[in-house]
C-alpha positions as CSV (number, residue, x, y, z in Angstrom):
1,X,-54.5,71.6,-6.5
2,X,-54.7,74.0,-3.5
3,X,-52.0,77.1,-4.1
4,X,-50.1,77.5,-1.3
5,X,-49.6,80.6,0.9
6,X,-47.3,83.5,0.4
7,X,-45.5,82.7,3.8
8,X,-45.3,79.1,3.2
9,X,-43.9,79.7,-0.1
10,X,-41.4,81.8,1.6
11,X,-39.4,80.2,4.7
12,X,-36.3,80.4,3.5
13,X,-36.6,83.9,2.5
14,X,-38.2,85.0,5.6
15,X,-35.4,82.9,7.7
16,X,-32.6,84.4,5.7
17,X,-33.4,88.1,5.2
18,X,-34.9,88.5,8.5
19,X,-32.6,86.8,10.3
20,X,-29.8,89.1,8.2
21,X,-31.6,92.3,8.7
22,X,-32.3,91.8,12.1
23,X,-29.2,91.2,13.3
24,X,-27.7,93.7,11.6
25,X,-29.8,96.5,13.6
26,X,-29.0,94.0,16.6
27,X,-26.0,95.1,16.1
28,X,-25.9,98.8,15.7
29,X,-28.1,98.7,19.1
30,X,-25.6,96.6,21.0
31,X,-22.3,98.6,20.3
32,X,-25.0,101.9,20.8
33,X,-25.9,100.3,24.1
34,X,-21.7,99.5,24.7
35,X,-21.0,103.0,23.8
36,X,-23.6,104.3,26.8
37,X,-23.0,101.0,29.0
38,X,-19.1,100.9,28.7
39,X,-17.7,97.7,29.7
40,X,-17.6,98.5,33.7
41,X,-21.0,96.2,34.4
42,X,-19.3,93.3,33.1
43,X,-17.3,91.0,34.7
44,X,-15.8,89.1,31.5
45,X,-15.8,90.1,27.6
46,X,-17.1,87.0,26.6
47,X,-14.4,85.3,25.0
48,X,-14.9,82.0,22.4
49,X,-17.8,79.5,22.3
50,X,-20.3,79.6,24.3
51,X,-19.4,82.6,26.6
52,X,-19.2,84.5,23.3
53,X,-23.5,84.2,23.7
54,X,-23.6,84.8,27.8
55,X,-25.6,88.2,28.2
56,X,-23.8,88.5,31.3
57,X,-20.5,89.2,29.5
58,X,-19.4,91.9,27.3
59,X,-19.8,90.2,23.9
60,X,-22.7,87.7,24.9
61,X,-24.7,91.0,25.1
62,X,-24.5,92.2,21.6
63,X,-24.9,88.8,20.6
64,X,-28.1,88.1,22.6
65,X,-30.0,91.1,21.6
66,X,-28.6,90.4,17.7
67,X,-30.4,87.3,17.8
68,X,-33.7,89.1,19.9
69,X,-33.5,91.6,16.8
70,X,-33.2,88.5,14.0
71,X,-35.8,86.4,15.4
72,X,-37.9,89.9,15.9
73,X,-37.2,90.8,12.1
74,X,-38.8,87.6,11.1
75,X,-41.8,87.7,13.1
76,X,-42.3,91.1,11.1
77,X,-42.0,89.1,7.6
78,X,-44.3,86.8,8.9
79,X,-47.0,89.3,10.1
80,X,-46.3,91.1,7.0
81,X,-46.6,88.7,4.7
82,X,-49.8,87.2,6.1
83,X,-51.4,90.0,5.7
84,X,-50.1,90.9,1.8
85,X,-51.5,87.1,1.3
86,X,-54.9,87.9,2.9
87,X,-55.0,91.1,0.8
88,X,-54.3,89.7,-2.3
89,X,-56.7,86.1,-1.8
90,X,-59.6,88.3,-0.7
């Protein structure tokens, strides 16, 4: 029986903690970028559902780049992990 990878092994992991960590530093670069920006270039603050993720309103920015950051983050684990699995089956 073939042993699977390291980053197959690891999806969940990868999705969860990168995800988590990402959009946690999404988040201290949104309200960084709110503090400079202010709320004068946008028209709305976002409000509930779906507007709440419109990068053209005041929330919908923080959240969009939260998520940019999350999906970021993962990429990371994946590159990351590739490599430690390459390393360590060579």
């Amino acid at each position: 029986m073939q042993k699977r990878s390291i980053t197959s092994r690891s999806f969940w992991v990868i999705l969860i903690a990168g995800m988590t960590t990402g959009m946690g530093n999404g988040s201290v670069f949104g309200a960084a970028m709110m503090c400079l920006l202010g709320r004068a270039p946008f028209k709305s603050w976002g409000g509930d559902g779906i507007t709440a993720y419109n990068p053209s309103t005041f929330t919908g920015f923080i959240d969009a780049w939260m998520i940019i950051f999350g999906i970021a983050f993962c990429a990371i684990l994946v590159v990351g992990l590739n490599k430690h699995d390459a390393i360590e089956n060579a």
